[in-house]
N, C-alpha and C positions, 0 to 999 in steps of 0.2 A: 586572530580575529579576521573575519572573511570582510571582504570589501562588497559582497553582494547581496541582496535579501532574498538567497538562495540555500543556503551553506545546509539546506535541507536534507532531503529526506534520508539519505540511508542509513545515519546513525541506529536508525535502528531498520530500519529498513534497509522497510520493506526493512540481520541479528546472530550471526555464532560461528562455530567451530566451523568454518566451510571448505569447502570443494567442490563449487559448483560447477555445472559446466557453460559453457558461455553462449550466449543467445547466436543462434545460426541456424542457420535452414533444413537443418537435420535434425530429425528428432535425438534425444537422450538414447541408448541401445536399453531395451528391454528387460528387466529383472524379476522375480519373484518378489511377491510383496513382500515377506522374510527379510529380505534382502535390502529392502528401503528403505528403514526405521529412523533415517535422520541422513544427514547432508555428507556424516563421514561413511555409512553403508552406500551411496549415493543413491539415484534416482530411477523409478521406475518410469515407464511410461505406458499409453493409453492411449489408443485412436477412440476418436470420438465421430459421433454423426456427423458437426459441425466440418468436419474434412481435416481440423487441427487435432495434431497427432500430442498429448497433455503430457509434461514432465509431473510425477508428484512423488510424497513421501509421505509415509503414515505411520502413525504406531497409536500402541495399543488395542483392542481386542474387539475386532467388527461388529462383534455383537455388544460394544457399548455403545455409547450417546455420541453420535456424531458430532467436530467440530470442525467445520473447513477453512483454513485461515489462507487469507488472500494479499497479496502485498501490492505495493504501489508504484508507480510510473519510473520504469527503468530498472527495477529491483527484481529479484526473484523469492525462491522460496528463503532464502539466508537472511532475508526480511524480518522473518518471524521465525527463524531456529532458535534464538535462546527463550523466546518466552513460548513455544512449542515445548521445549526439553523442560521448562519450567512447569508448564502446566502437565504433562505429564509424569511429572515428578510428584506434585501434587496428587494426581488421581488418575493412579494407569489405568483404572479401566474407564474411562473415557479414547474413543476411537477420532482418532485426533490426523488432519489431512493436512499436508500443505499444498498447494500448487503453484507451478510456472503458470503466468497468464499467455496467451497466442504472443507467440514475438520477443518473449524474454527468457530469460533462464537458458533451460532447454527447449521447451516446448516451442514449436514448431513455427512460420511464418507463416499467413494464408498466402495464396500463389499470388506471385509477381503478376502474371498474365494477368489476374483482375484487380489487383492491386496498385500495383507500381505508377499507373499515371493520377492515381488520386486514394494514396496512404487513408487520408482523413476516414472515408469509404469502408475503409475493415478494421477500423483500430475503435469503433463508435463503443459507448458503454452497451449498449445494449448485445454487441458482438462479442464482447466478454461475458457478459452475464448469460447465454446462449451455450456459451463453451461451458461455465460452471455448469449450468441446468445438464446438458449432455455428460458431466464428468460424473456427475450424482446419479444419473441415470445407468451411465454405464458400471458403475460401482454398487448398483441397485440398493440406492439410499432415498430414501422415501422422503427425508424429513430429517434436516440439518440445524444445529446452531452457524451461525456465517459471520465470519471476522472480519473484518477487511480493512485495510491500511489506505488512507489516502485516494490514489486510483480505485485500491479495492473496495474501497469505503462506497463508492460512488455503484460499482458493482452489486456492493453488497443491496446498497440500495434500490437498486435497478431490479433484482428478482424478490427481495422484500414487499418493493408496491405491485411488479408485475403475476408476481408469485407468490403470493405470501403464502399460502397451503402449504409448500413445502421448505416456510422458515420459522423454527421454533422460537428461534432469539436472535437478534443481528446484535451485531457490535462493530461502531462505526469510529475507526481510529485516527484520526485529523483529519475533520472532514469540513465539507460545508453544504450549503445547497447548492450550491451552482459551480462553474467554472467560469463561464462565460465571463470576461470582463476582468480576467484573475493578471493584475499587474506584472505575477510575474511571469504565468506561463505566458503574454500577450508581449509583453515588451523582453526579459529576460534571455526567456525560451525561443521563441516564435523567432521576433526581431531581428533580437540580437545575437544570439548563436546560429539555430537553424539555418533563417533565411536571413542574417545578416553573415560574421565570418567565417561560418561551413559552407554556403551556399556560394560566396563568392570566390574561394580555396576550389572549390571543385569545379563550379567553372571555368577558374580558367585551364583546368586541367580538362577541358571538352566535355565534360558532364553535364548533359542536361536534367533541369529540376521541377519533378519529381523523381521524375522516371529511373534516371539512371545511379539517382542516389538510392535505391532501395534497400537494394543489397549487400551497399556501402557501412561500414563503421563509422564513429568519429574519429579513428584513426586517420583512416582514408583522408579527411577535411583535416586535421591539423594532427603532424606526428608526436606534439608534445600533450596532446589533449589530456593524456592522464596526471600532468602536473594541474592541469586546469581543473578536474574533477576533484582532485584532492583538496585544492584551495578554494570549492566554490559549491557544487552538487552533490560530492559524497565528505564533505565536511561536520561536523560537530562535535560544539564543544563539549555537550556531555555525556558522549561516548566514551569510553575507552580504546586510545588512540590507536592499538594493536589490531582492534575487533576491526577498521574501517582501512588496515591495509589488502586484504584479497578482495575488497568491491572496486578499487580501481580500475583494476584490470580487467573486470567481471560485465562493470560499466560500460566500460571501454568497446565491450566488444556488440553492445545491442545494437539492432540494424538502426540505418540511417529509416530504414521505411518505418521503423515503431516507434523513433523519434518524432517523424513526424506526422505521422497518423495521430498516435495518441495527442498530441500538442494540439493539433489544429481540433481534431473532432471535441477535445476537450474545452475550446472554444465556444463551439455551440450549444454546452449541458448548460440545462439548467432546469433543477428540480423544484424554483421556488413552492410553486404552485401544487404538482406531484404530492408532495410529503407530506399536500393536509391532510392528504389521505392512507397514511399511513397507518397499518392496524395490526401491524408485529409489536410485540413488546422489544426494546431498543434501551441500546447503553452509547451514548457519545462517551467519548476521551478524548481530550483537549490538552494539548501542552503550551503552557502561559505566552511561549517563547517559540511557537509557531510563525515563521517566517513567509508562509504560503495562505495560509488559513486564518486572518485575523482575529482578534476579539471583536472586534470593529472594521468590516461589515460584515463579515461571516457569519461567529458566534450568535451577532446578537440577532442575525435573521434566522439560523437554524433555529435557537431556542423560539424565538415566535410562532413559526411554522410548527414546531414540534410540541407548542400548546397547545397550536391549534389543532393538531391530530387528536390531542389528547381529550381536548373538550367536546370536539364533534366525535369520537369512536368509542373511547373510553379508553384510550393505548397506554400502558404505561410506559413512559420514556426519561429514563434517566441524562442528565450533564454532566459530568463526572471532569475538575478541572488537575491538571496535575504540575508542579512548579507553586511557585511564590511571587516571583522577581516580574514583574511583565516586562516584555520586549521593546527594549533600547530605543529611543529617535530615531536611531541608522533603521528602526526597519531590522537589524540581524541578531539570530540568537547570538547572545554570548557567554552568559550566566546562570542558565538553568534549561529545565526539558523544553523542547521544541518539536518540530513535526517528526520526525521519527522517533514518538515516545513508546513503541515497542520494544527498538531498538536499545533507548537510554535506559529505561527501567522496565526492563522485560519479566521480573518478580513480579512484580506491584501489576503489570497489566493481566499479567497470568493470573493473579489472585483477584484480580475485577470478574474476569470472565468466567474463572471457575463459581465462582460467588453471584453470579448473576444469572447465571444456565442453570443453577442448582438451586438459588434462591429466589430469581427474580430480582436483584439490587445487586449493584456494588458492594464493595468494604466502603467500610466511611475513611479509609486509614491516609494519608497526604504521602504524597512521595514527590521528593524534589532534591535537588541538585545540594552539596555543601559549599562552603562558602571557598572563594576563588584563592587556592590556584587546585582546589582538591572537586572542581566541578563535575568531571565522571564520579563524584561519589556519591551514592541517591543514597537518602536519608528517606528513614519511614515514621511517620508521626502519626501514631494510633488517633482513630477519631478526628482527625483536625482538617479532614480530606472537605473542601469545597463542591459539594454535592446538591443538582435541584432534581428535584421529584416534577414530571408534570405526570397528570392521569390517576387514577383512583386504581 
């Protein structure tokens, strides 16, 4: 059991057989799309307008129904590999993307030169959602379904309100409306790692902060960091404990400047308001056992916002909840799905989304954790899935 109300996201995240390569200032080497079909072919990559040079990975057949799946803060594309390999297992002819976001995975860091004395400045949602617009652009895709996890959730929603012309369906994977105000990325993240024991680790090794931390790992700031990841950030209990041994290391290696860029900028989001205006058709998934993204305040403001899209436009937007057990006093998953519900039950999300791009809705089917000590085991219960409809 983690001692933090963090033990978040990579369980599924941001998911599979991997070999990625590890976030650094070079891009991925170049491949044949052929060549890229999943994380063990590995990674192609892509210069974009944006000056970020894009890791990604595709399969299935360009000329099917575009789905680009996005992962979350710290993760890459190994976020969404099994429920990628799941979904197109389902239905190969669906043209199915992943990508590294600017700063993680492979893909590229924007230059230190404008970066590095104020991270927060290139790491904003909207400098994501800009690099996705360019990655579609450049892959001359007109009009996408768009996944996104978490960070990417936020993404996704960023070219959703700002772009909706070129979103046929979002789907919005632990999210919320906002950041701003998020206990943990503000005390946790922020505080207490960043600019609490990495911040003071590195200076007194003469590093001054921001700036000289750009470049830096969390290596750099504490040699034991990847026992600290294991026990706290790349944590979860219903994963399968094997799948979340290569993100350690994978962790370990993203810059100090996407740590904190993403944290801080992530500070100032906030869609409350944004999302009434919302007029893509939308699937939330929600895991009971979300340590990041509460039922209370999160859920219960996105679902009001997101009726409120519904009533003033006409959007349809699904809630889609998945677990049973809700989240312990401590604040920590322990017993069922949590924020990385890609990760824990990458089936069941695979079959939301192909069921939702194809239909317009979810499955109604529950997917949730077995009972303890067999918690990576997801259990699927036809129909009994907690599902609200708002929009006609």
């Amino acid at each position: 059991m983690q001692t933090h109300p963090i033990h978040v996201l990579r369980a599924a995240v941001v998911a599979l057989p991997l070999i990625l390569g590890i976030t650094g200032l070079n891009p991925a080497p170049v491949m044949a799309a052929s060549q890229c079909s999943d994380l063990a072919a590995g990674k192609c990559s892509i210069q974009l307008s944006t000056g970020i040079t894009m890791a990604y990975v595709e399969t299935g057949p360009e000329s099917g129904p575009p789905i680009i799946l996005i992962h979350g803060f710290t993760d890459s594309i190994r976020a969404w590999s099994f429920a990628m390999n799941a979904l197109h297992k389902a239905d190969p002819s669906l043209h199915i993307l992943a990508i590294d976001l600017r700063g993680h995975g492979a893909t590229s860091m924007p230059p230190a030169s404008n970066c590095a004395a104020a991270p927060e400045n290139c790491f904003r949602v909207p400098d994501f959602a800009n690099d996705v617009i360019a990655f579609m652009n450049a892959k001359n895709i007109k009009q996408a379904h768009l996944a996104g996890h978490s960070l990417g959730a936020f993404v996704v929603q960023e070219i959703a309100l700002g772009h909706p012309e070129i979103v046929e369906h979002a789907v919005l994977v632990a999210t919320s409306t906002k950041g701003a105000d998020n206990p943990v990325i503000r005390d946790f993240m922020v505080k207490e790692t960043i600019e609490g024991s990495w911040k003071a680790a590195l200076e007194a090794k003469g590093k001054k902060y921001p700036t000289d931390f750009y470049a830096l790992t969390p290596l750099d700031a504490n040699p034991g960091v990847r026992e600290w990841l294991a026990n706290t950030w790349d944590a979860d209990p219903a994963a399968d404990p094997a799948t979340l041994v290569p993100l350690i290391p994978e962790t370990s290696q993203v810059r100090l400047g996407t740590w904190i860029g993403v944290a801080k900028a992530g500070l100032t989001l906030d869609n409350t308001e944004r999302l009434k205006e919302l007029k893509v058709p939308t699937l939330v998934i929600w895991g009971i056992q979300d340590s990041i993204f509460f039922d209370d305040p999160d859920q219960k403001a996105l679902r009001q916002v997101l009726e409120g899209a519904a009533r003033a436009h006409g959007t349809v937007v699904y809630w889609k909840q998945y677990g049973v057990l809700p989240l312990p006093p401590p604040g920590v998953q322990e017993s069922d799905i949590g924020h990385m519900v890609q990760w824990d039950a990458p089936d069941a999300v695979a079959a939301d989304i192909e069921s939702f791009v194809k239909t317009g809705a979810p499955t109604k089917d529950l997917a949730h954790s077995d009972k303890a000590p067999n918690i990576s085991h997801i259990l699927i219960e036809p129909g009994k899935a907690t599902v609200l409809r708002f929009g006609s």
